[in-house]
C-alpha positions as CSV (number, residue, x, y, z in Angstrom):
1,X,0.0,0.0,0.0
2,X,2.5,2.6,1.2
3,X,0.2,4.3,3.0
4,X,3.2,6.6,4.7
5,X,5.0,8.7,1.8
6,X,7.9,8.9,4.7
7,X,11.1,9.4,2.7
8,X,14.6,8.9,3.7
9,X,16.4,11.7,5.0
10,X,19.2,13.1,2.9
11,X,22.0,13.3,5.1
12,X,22.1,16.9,4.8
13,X,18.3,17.1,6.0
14,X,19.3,14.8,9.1
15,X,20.6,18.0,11.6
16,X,18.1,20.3,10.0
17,X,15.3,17.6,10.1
18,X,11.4,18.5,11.1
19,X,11.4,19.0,14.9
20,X,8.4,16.5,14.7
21,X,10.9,14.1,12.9
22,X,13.4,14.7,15.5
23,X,10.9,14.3,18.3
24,X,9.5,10.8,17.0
25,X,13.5,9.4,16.3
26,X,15.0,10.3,19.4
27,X,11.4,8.9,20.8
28,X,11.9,5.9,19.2
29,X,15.7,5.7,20.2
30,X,15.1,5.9,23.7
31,X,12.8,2.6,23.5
32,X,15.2,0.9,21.4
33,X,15.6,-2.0,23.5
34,X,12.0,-2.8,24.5
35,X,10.7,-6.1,25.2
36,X,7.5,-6.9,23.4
37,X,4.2,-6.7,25.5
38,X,2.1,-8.8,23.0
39,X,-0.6,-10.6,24.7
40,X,-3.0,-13.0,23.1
41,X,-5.9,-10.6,23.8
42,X,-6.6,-7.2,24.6
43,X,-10.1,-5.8,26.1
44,X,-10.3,-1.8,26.7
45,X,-14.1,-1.3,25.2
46,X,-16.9,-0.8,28.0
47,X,-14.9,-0.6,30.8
48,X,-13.6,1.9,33.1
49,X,-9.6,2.2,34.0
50,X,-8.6,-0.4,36.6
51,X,-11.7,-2.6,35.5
52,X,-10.8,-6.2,34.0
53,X,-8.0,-5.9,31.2
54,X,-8.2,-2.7,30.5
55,X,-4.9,-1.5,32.4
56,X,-3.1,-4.5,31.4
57,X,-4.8,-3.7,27.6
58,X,-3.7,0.0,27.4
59,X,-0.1,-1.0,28.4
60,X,0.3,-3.6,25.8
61,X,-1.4,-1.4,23.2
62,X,1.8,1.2,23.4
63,X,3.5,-2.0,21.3
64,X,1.3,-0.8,18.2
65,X,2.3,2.8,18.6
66,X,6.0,2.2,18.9
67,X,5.9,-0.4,16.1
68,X,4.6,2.5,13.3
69,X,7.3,5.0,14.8
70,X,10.2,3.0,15.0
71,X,9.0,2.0,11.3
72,X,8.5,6.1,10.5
73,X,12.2,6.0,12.2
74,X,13.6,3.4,9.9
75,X,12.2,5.0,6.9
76,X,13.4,8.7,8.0
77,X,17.2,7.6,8.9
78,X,17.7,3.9,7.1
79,X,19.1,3.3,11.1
80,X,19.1,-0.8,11.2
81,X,18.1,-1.2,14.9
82,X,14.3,0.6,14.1
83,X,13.7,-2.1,11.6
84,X,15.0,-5.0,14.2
85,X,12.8,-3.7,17.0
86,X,9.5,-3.2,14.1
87,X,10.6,-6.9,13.2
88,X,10.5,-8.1,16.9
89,X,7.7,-6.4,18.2
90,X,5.9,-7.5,14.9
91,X,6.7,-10.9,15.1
92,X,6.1,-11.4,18.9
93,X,2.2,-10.0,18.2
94,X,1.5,-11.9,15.2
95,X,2.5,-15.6,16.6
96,X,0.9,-14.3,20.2
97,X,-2.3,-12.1,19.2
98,X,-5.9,-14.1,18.9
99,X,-8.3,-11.9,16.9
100,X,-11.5,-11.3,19.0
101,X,-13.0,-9.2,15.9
102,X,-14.2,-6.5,18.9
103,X,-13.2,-3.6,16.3
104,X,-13.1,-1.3,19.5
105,X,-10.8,-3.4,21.6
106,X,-8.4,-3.9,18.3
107,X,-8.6,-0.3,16.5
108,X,-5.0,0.1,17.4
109,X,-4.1,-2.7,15.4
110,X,-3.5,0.4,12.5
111,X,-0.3,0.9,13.9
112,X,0.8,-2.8,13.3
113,X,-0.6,-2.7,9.7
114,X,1.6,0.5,8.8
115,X,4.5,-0.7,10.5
116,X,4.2,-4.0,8.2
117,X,3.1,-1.8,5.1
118,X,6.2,0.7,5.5
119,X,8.8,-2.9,6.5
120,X,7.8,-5.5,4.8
121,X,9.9,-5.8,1.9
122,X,13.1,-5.6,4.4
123,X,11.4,-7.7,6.9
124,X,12.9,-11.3,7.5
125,X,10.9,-13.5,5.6
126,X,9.0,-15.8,8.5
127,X,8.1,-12.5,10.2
128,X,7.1,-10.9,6.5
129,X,4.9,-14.5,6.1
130,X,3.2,-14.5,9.9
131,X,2.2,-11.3,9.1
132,X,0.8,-11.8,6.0
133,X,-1.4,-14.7,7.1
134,X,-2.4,-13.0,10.6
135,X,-3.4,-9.6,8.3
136,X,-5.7,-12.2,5.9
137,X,-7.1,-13.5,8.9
138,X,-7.7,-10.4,10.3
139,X,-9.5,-8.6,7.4
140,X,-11.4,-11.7,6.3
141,X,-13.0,-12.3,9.9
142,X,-13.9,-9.0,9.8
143,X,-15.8,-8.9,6.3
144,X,-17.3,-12.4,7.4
145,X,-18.3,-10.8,10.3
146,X,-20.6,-8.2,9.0
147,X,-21.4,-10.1,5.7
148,X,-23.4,-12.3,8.0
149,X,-25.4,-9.9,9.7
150,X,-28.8,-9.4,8.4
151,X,-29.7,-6.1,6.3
152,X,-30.2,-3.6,6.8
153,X,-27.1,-3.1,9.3
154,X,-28.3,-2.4,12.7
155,X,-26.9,-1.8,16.1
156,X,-22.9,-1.6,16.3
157,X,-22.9,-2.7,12.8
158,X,-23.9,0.8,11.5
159,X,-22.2,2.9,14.2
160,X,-19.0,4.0,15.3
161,X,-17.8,0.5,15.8
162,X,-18.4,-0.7,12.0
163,X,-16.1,2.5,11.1
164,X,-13.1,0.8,13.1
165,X,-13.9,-2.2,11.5
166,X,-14.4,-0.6,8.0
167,X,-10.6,1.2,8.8
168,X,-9.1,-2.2,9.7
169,X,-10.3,-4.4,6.8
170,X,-9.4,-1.2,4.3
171,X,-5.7,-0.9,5.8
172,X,-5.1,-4.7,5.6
173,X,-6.5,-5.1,2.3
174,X,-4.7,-2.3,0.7
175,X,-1.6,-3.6,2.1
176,X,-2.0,-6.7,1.6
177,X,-3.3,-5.3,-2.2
178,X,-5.6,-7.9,-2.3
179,X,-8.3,-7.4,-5.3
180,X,-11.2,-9.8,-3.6
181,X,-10.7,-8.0,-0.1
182,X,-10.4,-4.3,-1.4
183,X,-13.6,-4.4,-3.7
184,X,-15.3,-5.4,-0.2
185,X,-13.4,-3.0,1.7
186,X,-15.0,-0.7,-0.8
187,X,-18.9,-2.1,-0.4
188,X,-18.7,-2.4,3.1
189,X,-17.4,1.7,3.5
190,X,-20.0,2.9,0.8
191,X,-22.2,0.9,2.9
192,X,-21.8,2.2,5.9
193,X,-21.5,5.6,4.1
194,X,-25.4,5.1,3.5
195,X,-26.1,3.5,7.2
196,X,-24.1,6.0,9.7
197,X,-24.3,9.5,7.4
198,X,-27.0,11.7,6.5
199,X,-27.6,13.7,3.5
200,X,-27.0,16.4,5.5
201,X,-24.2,15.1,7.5
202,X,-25.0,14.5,10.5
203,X,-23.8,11.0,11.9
204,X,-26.1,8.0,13.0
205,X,-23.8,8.8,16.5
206,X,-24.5,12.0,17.1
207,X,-28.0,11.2,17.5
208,X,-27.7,8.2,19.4
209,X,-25.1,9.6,22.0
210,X,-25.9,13.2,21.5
211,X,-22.2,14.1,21.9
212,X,-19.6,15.4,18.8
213,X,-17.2,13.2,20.5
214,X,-18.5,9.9,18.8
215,X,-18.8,12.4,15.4
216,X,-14.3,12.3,15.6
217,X,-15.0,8.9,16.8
218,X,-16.9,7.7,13.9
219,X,-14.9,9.7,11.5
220,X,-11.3,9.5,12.0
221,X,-11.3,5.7,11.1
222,X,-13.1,6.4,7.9
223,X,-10.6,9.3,6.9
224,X,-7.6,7.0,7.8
225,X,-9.9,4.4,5.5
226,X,-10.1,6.8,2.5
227,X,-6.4,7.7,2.8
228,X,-5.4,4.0,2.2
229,X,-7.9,3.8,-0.4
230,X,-6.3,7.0,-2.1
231,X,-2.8,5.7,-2.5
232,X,-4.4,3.2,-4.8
233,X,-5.9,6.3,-6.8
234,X,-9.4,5.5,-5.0
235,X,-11.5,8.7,-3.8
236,X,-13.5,7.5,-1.2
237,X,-13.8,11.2,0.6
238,X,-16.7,12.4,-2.5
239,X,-17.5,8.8,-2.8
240,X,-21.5,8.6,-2.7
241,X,-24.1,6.4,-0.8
242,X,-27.1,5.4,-2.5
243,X,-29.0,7.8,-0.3
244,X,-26.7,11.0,-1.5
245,X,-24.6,10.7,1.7
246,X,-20.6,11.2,1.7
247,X,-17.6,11.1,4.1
248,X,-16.9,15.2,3.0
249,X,-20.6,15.7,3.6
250,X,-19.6,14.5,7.5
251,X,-16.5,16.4,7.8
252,X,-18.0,19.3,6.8
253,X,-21.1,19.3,9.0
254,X,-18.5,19.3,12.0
255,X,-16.9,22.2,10.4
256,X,-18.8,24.8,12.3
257,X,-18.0,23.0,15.4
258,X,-14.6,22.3,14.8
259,X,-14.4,26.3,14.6
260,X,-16.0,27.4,17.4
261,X,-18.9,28.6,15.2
262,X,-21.1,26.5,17.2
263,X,-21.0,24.5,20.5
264,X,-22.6,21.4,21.9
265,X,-22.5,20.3,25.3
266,X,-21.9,16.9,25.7
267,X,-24.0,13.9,26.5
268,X,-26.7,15.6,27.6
269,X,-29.5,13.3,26.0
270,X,-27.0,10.3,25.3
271,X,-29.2,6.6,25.3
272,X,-26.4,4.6,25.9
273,X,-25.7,3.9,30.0
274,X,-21.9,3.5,29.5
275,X,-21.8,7.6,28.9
276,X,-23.6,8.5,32.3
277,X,-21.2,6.0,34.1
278,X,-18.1,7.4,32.3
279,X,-19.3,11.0,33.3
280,X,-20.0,9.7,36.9
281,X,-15.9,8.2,37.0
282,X,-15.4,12.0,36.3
283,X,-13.8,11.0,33.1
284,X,-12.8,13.9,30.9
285,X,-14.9,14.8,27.9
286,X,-17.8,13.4,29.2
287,X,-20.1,16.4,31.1
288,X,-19.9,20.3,29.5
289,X,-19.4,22.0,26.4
290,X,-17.1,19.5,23.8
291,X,-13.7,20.8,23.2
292,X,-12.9,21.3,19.6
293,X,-9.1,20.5,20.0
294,X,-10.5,16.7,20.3
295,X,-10.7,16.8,16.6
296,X,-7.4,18.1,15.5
297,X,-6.1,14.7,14.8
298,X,-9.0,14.0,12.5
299,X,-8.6,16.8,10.6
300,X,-4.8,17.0,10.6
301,X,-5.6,13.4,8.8
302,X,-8.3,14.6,6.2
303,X,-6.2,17.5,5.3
304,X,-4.0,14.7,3.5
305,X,-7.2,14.1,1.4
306,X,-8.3,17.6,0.7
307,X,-6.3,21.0,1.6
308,X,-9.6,22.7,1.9
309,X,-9.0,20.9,5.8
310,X,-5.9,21.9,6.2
311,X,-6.7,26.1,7.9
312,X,-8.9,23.8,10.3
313,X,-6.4,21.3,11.3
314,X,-3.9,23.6,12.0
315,X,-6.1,26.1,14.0
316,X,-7.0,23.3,16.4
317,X,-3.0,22.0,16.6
318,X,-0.4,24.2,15.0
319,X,1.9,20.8,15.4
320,X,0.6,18.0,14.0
321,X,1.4,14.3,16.2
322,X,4.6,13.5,15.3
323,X,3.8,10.3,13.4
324,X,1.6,12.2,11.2
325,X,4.2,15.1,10.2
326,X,6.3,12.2,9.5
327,X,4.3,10.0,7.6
328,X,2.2,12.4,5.5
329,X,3.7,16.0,5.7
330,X,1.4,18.4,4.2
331,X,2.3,19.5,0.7
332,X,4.9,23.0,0.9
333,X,2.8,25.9,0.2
């Protein structure tokens, strides 16, 4: 796929190198030595810190983080030890992690599948093959998954959870480039398109949580979606659901929000219990006005897809996060 457009740094460029490039290498540098965390499953969605797995979960998780930057790393300096610790951490994961196809509990999994996409053709070749055939596993449980619910898609299958699932079959099928799991990649978002997105742009979330927090939610993981789909010339942003509705439509229904043009407070007439529990923990986010700066990533990402995003993005975060500067810098004006 190449999803990251990360080039090698000319050695000129290495001293005078983005500071967000800098930040993520010496990052990276510091952890050089870690011992994989892999666990054979990970829990984190419907419960609270210090509840079941979810400590133990969010520790492990930092695996998939470090695993895209030490690949960004690699692919900024050509430094051998990034690619031995992508190629243990990968390894370690893919012989250890069993796929519970709870697209919550494994939306992280996008750093593993852009380490591999950004590696693999300098990766050993029995980690390169254990990933290939955990990725195919992956994405086709996935699409087997929702191909067996009945239609129309109801329930977590049109809301913010089939986005993370939509995100992970599209990454691993782009970079796996397989044809039979990319043209469902593409059903299954164009679907969900239809299911979760208004004509006018409002989300199937905000009305069921009655909070812009699930809007970035349900978003982000369609935007990182479309950008996988675009380096294989595919533009899923304008791409249209039966019903008129489009990802662009979404993004710029937030817009307004994402400006300060409007406000919402949160959660106010939210149907799910989970919400009122999480604003009870005194979790933040959860009670009062919603904080714009909570989408910056999202639209730091769909300013790789259109520039019209781009005086957005950077009015909610000047700096992009480092893996993003690295991986898709923004054109030079």
């Amino acid at each position: 796929m190449n999803f990251c457009a990360a080039p090698a740094l000319q050695s000129s460029e290495r001293t005078s190198a983005d500071p967000g490039v800098k930040a993520l290498v010496a990052d990276v540098q510091a952890r050089v030595n870690e011992v994989p965390h892999a666990v054979p499953r990970l829990h984190t969605e419907g419960t609270l810190p210090h509840e079941g797995l979810y400590d133990q979960s969010v520790e492990a998780e930092k695996d998939l983080d470090l695993m895209r930057n030490a690949a960004l790393a690699w692919r900024a300096t050509t430094d051998d030890r990034f690619l031995k610790l992508v190629d243990r951490l990968l390894y370690a994961w893919v012989t250890t992690y069993q796929p519970s196809f709870n697209p919550i509990d494994e939306t992280h999994f996008e750093g593993l599948i852009l380490a591999y996409d950004m590696t693999a053709s300098a990766l050993p070749v029995k980690t390169r093959n254990a990933t290939m055939a955990f990725l195919t596993k992956f994405a086709n449980g996935y699409i087997a998954q929702i191909d067996a619910q009945p239609r129309p898609l109801a329930g977590t299958f049109r809301n913010n959870w089939q986005s993370h699932r939509i995100k992970l079959i599209a990454m691993a099928a782009f970079t796996l480039d397989n044809r039979k799991m990319i043209a469902a990649a593409q059903r299954l978002f164009v679907e969900h398109v239809g299911d979760n997105i208004e004509p006018d742009g409002s989300t199937v979330d905000f009305a069921e949580r009655d909070a812009l927090h699930y809007v970035t939610y349900d978003l982000q993981p369609l935007v990182t979606a479309a950008l996988a789909a675009r380096r294989h010339n595919r533009n899923w942003l304008s791409e249209r659901a039966p019903g008129g509705a489009t990802l662009a439509a979404a993004l710029n229904w937030l817009t307004p929000y994402a400006l300060g043009q409007k406000t919402h407070e949160e959660f106010v007439h939210s149907t799910v219990a989970f919400d009122a529990k999480r604003r009870e923990a005194g979790l933040p986010g959860y009670s009062g006005d919603w904080d714009p700066k909570n989408a910056a990533e999202l639209f730091h990402l769909a300013a790789r897809l259109d520039g019209r995003y781009a005086p957005i993005a950077l009015k909610l975060a000047p700096t992009p996060p480092a893996w993003l500067a690295v991986c898709l810098p923004l054109p030079a004006r």
